[in-house]
N, C-alpha and C positions, 0 to 999 in steps of 0.2 A: 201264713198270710200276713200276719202280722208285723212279722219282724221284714219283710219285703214294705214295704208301710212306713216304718220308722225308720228303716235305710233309708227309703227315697226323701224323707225330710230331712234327714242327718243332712244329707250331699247339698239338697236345696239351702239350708242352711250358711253352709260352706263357701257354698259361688255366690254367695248375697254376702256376703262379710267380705272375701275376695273382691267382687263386683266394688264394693264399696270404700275399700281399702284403699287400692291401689287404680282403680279404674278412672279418676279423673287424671294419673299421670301419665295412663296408655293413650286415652284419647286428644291431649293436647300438644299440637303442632310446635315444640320447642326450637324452629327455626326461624319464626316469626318475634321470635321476645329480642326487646334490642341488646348489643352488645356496650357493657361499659367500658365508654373511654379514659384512658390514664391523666393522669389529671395536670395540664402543662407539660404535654411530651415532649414540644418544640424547644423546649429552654433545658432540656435534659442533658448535662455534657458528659463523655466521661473523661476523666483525668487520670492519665497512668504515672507516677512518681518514679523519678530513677532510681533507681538502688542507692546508689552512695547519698541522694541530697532526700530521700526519704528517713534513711538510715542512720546520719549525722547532723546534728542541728549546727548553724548557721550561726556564728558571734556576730553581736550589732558592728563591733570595730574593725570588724576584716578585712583587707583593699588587697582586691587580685593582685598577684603582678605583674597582669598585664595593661591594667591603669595605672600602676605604679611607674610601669616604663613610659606609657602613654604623656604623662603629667612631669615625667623630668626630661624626656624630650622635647616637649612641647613649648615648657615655660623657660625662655631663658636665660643662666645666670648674669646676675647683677655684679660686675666689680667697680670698687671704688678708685681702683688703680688708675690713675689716669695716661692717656696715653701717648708714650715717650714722642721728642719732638729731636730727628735726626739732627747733628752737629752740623755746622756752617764752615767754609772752608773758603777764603776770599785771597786773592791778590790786590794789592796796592799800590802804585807806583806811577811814573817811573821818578826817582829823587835821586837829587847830586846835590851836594856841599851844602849851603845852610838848611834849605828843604829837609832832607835826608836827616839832618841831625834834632831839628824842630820837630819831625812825625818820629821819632823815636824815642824822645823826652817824653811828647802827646801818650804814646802807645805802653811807654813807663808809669806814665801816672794813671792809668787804668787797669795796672796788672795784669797785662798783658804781653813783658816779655819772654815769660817761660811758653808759651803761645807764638812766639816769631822767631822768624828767621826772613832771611835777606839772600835773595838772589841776584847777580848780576847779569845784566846785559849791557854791549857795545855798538858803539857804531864807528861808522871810518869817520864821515863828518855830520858836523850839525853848525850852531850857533852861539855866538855868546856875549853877553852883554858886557863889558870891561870899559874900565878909565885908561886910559892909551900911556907906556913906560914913564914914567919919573926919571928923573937924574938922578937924585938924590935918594940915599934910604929917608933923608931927615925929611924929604919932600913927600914920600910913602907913608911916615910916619906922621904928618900932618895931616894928611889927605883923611887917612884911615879915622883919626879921631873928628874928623868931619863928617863924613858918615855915620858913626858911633852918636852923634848927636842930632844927625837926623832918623835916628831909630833904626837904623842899615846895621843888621848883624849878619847878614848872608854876602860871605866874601874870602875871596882867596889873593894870596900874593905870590905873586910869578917869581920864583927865585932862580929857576935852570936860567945857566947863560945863550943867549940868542938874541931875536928881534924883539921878542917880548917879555925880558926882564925886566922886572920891577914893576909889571902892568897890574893892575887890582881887577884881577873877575871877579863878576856881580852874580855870573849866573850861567849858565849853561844847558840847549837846550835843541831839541832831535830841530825840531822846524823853523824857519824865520819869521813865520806867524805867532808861535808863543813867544819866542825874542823880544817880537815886536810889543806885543801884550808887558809883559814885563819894563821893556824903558821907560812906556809910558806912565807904568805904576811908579819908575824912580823920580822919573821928571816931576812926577804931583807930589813927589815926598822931597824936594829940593835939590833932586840931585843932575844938574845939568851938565856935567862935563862925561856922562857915560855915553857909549857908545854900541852898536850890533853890528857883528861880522863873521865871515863865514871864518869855520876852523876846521883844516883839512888836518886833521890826525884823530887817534881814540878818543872818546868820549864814552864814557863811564858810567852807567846810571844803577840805581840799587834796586827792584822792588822786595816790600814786604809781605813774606807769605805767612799768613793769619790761619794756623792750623783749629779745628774742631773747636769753634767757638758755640758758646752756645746764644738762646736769643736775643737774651742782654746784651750779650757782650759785642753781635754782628750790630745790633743798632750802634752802641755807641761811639763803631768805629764809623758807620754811614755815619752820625753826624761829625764826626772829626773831618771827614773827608770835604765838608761844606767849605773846611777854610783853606783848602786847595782845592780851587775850583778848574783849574788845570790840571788835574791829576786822573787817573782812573780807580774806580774800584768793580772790580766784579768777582762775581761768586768760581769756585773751582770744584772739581771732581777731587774729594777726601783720599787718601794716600791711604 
């Protein structure tokens, strides 16, 4: 009876130690207790690294090259070369007897002859200004040094035999309008016994072709040209 006695307090015992043990975590609702939240989820990124720029550290002075291509395409080069200025190519003309010999002196003293050449062209008639035959050579020869002292160095003497042997041309020229122009230039220089008329035969004239000049040297045939103001100059297609 006894030991039935002290079982049953053993046991009692047991489920009171039990009971008291573990019995406030069977009875409490653990669905009610809150959850803790992570602390600044929203700013959480994740970063995955490639292989190769994870794996290779990166030199401060590197420059891809495709900025390299970027920046010499882009920017571009400077030369100091300046840039050539095509050569000048002009005719001059049209000139006969002292003209003709006067812009060829001119075009001498600018070093300019290795640079020219002379073309000719004709006509059937034209003009010309002349002092009407002499008798005499010695009357030719009179004449001439009167001229000479009115500053008249543009002059021919008629030697073929015909109508107009021993005549002195002044001047020879396509129209009767420049003819004209010209007498009156001799008349203001003293010279009154000249005269204009027509000449039905060749007439002769040169002009000067002015190869690859450069921009000096086109100017300062434009200003030579001022002093034949009856003359033409224009530019030509270079050969």
């Amino acid at each position: 009876m006894m030991k039935w006695i002290f079982g049953l307090l053993l046991l009692g015992n047991v489920v009171f130690f039990a009971v008291m043990q573990w019995g406030s975590a069977l009875t409490v609702d653990n669905s009610n207790l809150p959850m803790q939240t992570p602390l600044n989820a929203d700013k959480i990124k994740i970063v995955t690294l490639l292989p190769a720029l994870a794996s290779a550290p990166v030199a401060a002075s590197a420059v891809s090259p495709l900025s390299t291509l970027v920046m010499a395409t882009s920017i571009p080069a400077v030369s100091n070369v300046p840039p050539s200025v095509p050569p000048t190519c002009m005719e001059w003309g049209e000139f006969s007897s002292g003209d003709l010999q006067r812009v060829d002196k001119l075009l001498a003293a600018i070093k300019l002859t290795d640079k020219t050449k002379q073309r000719i062209v004709e006509y059937n008639t034209g003009y010309w200004v002349y002092i009407a035959p002499l008798k005499t050579p010695a009357q030719v020869k009179q004449k001439i040094a009167q001229l000479k002292a009115l500053d008249i160095e543009d002059y021919f003497i008629v030697k073929e035999s015909g109508l107009w042997k021993n005549s002195i041309s002044l001047g020879i020229f396509k129209s009767e309008d420049a003819a004209n122009k010209y007498l009156a230039k001799l008349h203001d220089q003293g010279v009154r016994s000249a005269k204009i008329g027509p000449r039905a035969s060749k007439f002769k004239f040169s002009i000067f072709v002015l190869n690859r000049l450069d921009n000096a040297q086109a100017t300062q045939v434009a200003a030579l040209r001022k002093g034949f103001p009856d003359s033409e100059l224009k530019s030509v297609p270079c050969n």
